[in-house]
DRENTORKOL-3810 file (N, C-alpha, C; in nm, 4 decimals):
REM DRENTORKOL-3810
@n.u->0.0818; n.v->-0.1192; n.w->0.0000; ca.u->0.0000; ca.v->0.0000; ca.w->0.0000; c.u->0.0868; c.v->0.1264; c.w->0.0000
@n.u->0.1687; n.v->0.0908; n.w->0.0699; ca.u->0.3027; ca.v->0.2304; ca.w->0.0632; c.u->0.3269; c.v->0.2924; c.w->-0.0825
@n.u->0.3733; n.v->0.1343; n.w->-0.1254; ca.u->0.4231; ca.v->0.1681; ca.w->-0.2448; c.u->0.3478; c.v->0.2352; c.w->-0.2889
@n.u->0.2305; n.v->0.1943; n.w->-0.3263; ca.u->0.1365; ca.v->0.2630; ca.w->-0.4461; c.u->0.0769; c.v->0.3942; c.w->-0.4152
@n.u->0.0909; n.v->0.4590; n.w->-0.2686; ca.u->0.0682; ca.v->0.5703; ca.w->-0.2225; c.u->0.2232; c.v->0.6481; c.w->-0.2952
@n.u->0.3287; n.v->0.5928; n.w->-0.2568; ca.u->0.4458; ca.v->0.6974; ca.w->-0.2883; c.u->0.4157; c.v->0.6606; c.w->-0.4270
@n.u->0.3984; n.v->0.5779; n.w->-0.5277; ca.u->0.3623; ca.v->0.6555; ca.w->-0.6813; c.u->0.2613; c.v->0.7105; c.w->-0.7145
@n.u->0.1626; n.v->0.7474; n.w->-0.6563; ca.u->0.0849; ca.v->0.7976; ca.w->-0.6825; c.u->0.1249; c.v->0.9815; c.w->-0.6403
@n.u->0.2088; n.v->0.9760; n.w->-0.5797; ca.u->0.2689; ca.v->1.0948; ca.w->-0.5380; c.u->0.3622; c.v->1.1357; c.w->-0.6175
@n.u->0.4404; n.v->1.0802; n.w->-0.6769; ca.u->0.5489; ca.v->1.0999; ca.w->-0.7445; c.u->0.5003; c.v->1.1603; c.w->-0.8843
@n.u->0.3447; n.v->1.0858; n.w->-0.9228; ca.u->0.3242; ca.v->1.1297; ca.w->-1.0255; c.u->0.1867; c.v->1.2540; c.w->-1.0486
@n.u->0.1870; n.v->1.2778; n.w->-0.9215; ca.u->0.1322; ca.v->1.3982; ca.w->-0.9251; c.u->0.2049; c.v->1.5244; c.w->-0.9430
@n.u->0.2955; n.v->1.5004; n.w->-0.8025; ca.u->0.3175; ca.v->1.6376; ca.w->-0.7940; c.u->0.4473; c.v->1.7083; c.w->-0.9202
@n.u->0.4672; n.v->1.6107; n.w->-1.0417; ca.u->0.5286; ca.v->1.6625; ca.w->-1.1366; c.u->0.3906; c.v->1.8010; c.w->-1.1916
@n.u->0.2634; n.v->1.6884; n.w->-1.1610; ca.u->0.1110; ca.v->1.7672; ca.w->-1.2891; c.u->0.1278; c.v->1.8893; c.w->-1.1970
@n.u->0.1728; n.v->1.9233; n.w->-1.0766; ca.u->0.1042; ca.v->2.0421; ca.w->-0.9864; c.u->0.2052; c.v->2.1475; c.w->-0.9815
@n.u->0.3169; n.v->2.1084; n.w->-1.0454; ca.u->0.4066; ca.v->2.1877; ca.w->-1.0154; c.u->0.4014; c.v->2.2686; c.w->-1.1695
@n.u->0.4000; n.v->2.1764; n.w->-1.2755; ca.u->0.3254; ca.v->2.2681; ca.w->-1.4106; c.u->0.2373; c.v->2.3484; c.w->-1.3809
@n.u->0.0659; n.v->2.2774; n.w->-1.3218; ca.u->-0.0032; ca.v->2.3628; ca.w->-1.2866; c.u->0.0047; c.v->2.4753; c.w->-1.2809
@n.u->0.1318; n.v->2.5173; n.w->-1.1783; ca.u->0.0980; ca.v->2.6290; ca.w->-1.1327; c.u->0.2319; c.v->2.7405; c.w->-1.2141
@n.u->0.2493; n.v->2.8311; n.w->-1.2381; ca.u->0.2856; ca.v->2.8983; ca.w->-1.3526; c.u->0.3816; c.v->3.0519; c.w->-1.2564
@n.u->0.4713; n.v->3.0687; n.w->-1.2729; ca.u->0.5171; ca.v->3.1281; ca.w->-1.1632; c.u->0.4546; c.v->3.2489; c.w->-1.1637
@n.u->0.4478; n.v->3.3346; n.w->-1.0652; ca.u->0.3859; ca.v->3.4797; ca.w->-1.0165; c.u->0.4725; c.v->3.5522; c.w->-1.1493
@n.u->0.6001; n.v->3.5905; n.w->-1.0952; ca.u->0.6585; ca.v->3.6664; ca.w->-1.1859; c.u->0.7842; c.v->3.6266; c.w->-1.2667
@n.u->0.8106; n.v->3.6419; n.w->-1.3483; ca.u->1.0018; ca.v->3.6150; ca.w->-1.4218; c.u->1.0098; c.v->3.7539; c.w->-1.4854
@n.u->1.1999; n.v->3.7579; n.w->-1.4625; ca.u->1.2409; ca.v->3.8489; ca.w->-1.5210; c.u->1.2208; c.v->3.8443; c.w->-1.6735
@n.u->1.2883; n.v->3.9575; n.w->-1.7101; ca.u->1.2723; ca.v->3.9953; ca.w->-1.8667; c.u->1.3376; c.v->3.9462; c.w->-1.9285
@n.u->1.3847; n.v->3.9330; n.w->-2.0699; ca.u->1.4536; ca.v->3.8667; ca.w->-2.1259; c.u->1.5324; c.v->3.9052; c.w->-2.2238
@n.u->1.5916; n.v->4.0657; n.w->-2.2383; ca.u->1.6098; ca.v->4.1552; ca.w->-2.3129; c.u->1.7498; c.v->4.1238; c.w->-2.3422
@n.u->1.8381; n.v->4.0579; n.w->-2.2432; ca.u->2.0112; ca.v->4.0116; ca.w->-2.2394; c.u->1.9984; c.v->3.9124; c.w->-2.3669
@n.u->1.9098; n.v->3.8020; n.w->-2.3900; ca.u->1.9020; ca.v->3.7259; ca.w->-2.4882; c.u->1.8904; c.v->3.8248; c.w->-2.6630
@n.u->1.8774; n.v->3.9704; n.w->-2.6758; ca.u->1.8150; ca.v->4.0143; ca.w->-2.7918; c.u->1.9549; c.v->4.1349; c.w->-2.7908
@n.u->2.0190; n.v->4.1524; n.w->-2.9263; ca.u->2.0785; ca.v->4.2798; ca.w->-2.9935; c.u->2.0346; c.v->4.3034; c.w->-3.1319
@n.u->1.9756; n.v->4.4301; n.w->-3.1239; ca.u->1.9274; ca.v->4.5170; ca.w->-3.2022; c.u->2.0240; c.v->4.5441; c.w->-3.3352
@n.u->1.9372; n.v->4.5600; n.w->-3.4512; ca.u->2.0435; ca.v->4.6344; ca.w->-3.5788; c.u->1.9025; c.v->4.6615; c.w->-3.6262
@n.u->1.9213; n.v->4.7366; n.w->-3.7207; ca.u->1.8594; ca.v->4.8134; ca.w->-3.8242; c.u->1.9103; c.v->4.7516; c.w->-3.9710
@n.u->1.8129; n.v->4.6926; n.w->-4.0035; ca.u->1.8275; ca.v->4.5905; ca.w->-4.1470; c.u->1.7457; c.v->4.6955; c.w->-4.2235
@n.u->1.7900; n.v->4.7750; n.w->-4.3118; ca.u->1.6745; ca.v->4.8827; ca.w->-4.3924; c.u->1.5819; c.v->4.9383; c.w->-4.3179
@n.u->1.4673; n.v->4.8616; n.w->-4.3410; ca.u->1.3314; ca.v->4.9577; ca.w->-4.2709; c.u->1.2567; c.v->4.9066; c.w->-4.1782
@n.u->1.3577; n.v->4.7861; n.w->-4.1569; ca.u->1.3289; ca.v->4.6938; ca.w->-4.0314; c.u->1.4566; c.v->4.6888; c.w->-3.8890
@n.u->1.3735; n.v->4.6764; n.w->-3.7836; ca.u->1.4960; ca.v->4.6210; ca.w->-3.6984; c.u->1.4371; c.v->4.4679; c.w->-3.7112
@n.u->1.5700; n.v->4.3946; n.w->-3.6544; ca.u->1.6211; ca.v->4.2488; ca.w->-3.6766; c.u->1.7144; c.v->4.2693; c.w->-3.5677
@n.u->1.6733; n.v->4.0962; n.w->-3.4657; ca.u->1.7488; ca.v->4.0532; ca.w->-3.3383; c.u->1.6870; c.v->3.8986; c.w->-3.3634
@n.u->1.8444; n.v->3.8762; n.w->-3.3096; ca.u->1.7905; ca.v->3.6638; ca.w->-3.3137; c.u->1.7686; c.v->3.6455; c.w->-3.1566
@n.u->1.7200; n.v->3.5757; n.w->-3.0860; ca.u->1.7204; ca.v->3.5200; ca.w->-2.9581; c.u->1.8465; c.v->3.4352; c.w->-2.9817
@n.u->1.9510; n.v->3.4784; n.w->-2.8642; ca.u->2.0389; ca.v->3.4148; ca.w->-2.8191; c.u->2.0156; c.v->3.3193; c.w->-2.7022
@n.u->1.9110; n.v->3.2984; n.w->-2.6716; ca.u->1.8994; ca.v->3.2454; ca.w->-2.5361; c.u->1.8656; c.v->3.1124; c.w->-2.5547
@n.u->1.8847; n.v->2.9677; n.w->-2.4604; ca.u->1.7658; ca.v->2.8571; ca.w->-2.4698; c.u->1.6508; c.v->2.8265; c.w->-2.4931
@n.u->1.5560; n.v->2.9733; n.w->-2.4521; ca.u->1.4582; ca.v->2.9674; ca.w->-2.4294; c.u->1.3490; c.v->3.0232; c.w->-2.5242
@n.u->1.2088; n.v->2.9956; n.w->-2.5410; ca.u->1.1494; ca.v->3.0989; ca.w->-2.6570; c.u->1.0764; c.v->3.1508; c.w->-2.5807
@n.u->1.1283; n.v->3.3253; n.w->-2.6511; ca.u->1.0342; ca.v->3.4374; ca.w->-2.5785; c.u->0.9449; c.v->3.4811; c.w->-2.6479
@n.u->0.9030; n.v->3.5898; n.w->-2.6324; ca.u->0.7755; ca.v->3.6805; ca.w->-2.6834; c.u->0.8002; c.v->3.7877; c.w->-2.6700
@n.u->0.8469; n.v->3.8506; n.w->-2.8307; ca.u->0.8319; ca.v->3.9962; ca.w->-2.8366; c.u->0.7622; c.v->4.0776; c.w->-2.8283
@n.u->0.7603; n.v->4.1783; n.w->-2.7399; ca.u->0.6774; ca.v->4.2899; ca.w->-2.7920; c.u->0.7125; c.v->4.4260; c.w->-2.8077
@n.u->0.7056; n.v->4.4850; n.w->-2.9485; ca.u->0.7958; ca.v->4.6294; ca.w->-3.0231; c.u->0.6494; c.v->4.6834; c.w->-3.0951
@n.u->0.6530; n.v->4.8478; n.w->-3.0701; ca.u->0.5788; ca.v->4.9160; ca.w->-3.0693; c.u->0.6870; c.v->5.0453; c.w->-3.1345
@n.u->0.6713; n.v->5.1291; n.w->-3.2224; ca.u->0.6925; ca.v->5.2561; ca.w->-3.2905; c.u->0.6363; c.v->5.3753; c.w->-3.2183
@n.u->0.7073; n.v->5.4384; n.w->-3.1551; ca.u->0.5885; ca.v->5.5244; ca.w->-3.0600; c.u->0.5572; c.v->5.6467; c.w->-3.1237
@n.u->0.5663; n.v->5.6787; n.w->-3.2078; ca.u->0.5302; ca.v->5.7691; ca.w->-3.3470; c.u->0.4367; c.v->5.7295; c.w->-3.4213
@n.u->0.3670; n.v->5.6201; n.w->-3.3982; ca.u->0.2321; ca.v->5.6108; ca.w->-3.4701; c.u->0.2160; c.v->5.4821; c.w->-3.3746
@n.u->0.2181; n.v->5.4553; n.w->-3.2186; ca.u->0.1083; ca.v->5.3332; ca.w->-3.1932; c.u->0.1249; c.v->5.1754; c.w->-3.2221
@n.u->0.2311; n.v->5.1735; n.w->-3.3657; ca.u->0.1971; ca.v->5.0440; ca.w->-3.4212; c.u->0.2814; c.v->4.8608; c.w->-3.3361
@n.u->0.1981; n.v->4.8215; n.w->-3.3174; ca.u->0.2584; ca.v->4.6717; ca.w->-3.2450; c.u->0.2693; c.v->4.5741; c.w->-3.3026
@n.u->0.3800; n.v->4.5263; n.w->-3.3305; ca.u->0.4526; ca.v->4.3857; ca.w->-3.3646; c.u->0.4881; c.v->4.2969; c.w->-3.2741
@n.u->0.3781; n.v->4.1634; n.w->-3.2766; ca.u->0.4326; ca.v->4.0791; ca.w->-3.1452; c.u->0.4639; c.v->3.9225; c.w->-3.2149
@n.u->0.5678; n.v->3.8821; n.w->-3.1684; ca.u->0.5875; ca.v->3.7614; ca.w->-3.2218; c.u->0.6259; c.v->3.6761; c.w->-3.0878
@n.u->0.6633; n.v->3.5024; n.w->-3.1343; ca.u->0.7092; ca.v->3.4486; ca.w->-3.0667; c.u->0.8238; c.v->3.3777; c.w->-3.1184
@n.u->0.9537; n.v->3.3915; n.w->-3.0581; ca.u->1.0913; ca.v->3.3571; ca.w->-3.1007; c.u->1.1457; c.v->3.2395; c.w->-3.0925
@n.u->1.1355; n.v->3.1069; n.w->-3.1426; ca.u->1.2463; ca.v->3.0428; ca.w->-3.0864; c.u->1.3662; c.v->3.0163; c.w->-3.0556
@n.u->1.4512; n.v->2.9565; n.w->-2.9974; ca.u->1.5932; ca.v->2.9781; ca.w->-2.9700; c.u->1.6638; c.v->2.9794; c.w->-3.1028
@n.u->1.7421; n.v->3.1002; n.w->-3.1396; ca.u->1.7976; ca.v->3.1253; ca.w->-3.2427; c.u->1.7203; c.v->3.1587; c.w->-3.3628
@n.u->1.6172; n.v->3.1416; n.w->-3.3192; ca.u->1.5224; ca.v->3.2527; ca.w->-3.4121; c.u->1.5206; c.v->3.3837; c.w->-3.4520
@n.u->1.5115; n.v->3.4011; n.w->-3.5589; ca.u->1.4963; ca.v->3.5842; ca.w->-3.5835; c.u->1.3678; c.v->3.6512; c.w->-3.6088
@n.u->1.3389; n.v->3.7657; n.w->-3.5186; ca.u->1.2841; ca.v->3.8873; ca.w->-3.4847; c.u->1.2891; c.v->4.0060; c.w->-3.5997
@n.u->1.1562; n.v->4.0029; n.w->-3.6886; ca.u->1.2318; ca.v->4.1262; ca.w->-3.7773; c.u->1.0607; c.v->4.1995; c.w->-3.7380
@n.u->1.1031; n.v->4.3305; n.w->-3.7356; ca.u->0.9803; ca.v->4.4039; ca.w->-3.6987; c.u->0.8848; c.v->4.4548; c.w->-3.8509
@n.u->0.7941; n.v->4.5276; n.w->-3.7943; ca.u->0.7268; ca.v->4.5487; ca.w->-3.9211; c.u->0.8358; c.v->4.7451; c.w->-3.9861
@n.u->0.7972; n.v->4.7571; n.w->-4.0855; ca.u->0.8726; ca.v->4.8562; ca.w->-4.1650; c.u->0.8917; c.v->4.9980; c.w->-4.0685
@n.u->0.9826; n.v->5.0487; n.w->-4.0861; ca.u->0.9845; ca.v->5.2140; ca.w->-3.9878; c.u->1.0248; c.v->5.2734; c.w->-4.0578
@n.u->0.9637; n.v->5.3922; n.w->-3.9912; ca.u->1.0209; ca.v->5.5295; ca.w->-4.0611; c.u->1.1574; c.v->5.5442; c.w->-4.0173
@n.u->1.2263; n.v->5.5872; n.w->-4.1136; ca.u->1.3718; ca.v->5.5360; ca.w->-4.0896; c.u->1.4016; c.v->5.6865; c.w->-4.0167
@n.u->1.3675; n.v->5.7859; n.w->-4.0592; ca.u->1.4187; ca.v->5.9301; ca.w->-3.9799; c.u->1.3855; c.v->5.9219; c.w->-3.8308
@n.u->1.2734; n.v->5.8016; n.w->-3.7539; ca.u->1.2454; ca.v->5.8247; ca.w->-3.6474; c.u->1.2919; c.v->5.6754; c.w->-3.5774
@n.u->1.3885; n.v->5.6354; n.w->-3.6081; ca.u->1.4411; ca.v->5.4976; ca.w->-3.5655; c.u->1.4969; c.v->5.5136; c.w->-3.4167
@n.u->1.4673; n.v->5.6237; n.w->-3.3322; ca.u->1.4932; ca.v->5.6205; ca.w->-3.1900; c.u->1.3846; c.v->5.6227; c.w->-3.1120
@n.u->1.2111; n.v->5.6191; n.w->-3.1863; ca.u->1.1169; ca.v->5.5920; ca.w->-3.0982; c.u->1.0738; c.v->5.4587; c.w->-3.1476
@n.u->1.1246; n.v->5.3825; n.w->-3.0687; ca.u->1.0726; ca.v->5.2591; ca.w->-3.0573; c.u->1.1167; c.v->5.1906; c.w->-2.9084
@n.u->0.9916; n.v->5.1057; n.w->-2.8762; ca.u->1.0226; ca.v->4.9761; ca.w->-2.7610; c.u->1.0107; c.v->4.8841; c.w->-2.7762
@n.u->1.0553; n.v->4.7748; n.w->-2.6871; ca.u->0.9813; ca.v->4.6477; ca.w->-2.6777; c.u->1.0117; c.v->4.5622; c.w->-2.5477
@n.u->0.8987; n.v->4.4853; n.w->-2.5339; ca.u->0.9639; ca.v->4.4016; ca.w->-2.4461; c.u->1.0376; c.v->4.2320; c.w->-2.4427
@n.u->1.0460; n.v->4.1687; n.w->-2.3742; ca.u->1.1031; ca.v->3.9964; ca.w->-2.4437; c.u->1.0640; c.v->3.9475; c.w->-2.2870
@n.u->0.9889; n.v->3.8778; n.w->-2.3206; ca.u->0.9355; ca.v->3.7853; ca.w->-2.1736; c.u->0.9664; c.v->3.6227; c.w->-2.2341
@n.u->0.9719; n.v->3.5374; n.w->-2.1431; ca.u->0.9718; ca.v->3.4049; ca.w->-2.1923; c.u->0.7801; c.v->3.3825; c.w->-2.2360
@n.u->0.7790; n.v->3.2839; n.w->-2.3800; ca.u->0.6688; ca.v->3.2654; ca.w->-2.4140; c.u->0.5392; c.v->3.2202; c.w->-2.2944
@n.u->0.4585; n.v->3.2479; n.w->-2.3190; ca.u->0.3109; ca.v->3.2553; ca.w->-2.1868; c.u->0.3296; c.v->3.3754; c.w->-2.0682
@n.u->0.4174; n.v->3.4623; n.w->-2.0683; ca.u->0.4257; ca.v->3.5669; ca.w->-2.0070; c.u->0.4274; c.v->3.7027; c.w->-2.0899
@n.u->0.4023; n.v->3.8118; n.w->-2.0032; ca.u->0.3942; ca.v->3.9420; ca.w->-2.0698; c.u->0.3957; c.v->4.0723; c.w->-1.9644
@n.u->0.4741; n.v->4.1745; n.w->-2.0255; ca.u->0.5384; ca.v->4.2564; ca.w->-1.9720; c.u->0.4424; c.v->4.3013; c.w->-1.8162
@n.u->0.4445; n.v->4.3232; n.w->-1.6732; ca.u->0.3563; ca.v->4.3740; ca.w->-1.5648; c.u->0.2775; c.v->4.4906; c.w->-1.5507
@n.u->0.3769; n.v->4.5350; n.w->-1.6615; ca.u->0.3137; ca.v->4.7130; ca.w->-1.6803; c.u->0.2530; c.v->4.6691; c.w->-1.8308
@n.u->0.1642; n.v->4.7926; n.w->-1.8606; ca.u->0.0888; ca.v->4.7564; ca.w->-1.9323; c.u->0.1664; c.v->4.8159; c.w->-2.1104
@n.u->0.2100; n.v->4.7657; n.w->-2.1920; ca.u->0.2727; ca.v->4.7921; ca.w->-2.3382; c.u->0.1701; c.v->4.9239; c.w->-2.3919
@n.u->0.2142; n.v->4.9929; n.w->-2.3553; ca.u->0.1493; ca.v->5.1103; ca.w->-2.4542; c.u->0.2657; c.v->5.2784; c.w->-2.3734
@n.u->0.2163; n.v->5.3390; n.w->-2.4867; ca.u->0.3499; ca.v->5.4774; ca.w->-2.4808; c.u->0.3507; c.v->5.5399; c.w->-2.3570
@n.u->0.2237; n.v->5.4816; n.w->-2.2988; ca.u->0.1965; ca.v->5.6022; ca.w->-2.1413; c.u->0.3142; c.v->5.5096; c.w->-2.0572
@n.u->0.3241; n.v->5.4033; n.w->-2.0840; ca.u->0.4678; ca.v->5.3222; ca.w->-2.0140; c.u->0.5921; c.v->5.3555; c.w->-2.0539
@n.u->0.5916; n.v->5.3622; n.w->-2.1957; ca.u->0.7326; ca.v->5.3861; ca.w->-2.2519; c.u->0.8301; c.v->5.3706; c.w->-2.1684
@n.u->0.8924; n.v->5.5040; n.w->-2.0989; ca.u->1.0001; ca.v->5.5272; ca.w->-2.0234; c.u->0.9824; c.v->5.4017; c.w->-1.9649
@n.u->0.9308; n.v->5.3785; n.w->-1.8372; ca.u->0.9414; ca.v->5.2445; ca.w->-1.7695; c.u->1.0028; c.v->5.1375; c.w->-1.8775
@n.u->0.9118; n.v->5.0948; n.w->-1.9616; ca.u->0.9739; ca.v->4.9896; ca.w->-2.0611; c.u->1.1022; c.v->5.0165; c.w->-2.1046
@n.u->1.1691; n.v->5.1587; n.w->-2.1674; ca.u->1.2679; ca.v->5.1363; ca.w->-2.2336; c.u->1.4016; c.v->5.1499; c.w->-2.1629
@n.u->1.3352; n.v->5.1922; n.w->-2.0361; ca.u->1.5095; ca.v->5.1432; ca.w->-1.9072; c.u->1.4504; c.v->4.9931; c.w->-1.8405
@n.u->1.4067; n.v->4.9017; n.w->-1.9260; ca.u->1.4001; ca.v->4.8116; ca.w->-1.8870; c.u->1.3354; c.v->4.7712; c.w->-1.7291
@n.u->1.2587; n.v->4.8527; n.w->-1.6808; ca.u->1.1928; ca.v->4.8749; ca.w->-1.5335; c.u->1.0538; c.v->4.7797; c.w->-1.5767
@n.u->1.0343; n.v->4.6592; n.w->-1.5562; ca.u->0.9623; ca.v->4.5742; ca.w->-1.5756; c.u->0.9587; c.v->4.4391; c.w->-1.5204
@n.u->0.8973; n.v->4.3576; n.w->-1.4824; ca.u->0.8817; ca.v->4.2082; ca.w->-1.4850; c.u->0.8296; c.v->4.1375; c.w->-1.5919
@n.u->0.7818; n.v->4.0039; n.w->-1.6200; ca.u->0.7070; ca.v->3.9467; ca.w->-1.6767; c.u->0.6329; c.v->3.8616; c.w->-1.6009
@n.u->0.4723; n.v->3.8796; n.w->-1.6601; ca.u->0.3945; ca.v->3.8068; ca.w->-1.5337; c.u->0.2895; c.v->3.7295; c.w->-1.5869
@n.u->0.2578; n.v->3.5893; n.w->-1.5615; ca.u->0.1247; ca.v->3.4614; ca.w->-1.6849; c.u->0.0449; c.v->3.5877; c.w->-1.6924
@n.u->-0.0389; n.v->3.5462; n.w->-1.7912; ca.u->-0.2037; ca.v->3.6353; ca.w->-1.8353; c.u->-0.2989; c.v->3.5885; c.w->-1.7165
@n.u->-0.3585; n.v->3.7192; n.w->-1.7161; ca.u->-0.4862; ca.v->3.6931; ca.w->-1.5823; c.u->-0.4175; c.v->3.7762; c.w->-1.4539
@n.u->-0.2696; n.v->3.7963; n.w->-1.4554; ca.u->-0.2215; ca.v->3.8941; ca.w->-1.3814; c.u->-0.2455; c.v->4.0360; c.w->-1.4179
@n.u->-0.3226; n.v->4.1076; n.w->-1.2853; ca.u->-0.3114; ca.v->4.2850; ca.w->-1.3116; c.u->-0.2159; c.v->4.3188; c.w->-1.4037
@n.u->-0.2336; n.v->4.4348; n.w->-1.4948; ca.u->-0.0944; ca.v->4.5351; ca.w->-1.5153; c.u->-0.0864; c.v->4.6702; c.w->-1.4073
@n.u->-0.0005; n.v->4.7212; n.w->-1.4377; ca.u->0.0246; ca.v->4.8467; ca.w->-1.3459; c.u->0.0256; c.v->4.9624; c.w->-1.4948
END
């Protein structure tokens, strides 16, 4: 009876520990370097892991969100090339997303990197 109590344990608490999805993870921005490919920026994920971009033009609003796999490349949608210093984004690991909420009233916060990443169904700030 032991036995079959300790496997029955063993093979739970792998399901419960998925279950549950952590509160918060850091960002993931060390995995991404930026260039300017024409009228696009372009960054590969350097990391193990696949994240989730999110880059916004803050000169017109516009959002490009993808999901990266390891060594994957990131190319955004077209920019105005004279205004290639308003832009953000963030890089969370995939099923997470930035704590504060992605839009320009954040900006600053986002672009000194002042953020977490937190599952969906979590508040933003």
């Amino acid at each position: 009876m032991l036995r079959g109590l300790a496997t029955a344990v063993l093979l739970v608490l792998p399901a419960l520990a998925t279950a549950q999805q952590k509160e918060s993870r850091a960002h993931m921005e060390a995995c991404l370097r930026w260039s300017l490919a024409g009228d696009r920026f372009v960054t590969r994920n350097s990391c193990d892991t696949p994240i989730s971009i999110l880059f916004m033009t803050l000169y017109d609003g516009h959002i490009t969100e993808r999901n990266v796999t390891p060594g994957g490349l990131f190319q955004s949608d077209p920019v105005d090339a004279g205004r290639t210093d308003e832009m953000m984004f963030s890089a969370c690991p995939v099923g997470y997303r930035p704590n504060v909420r992605f839009s320009t009233e954040n900006a600053e916060s986002i672009r000194v990197s002042l953020y977490n990443c937190v599952p969906p169904g979590k508040p933003t700030s």
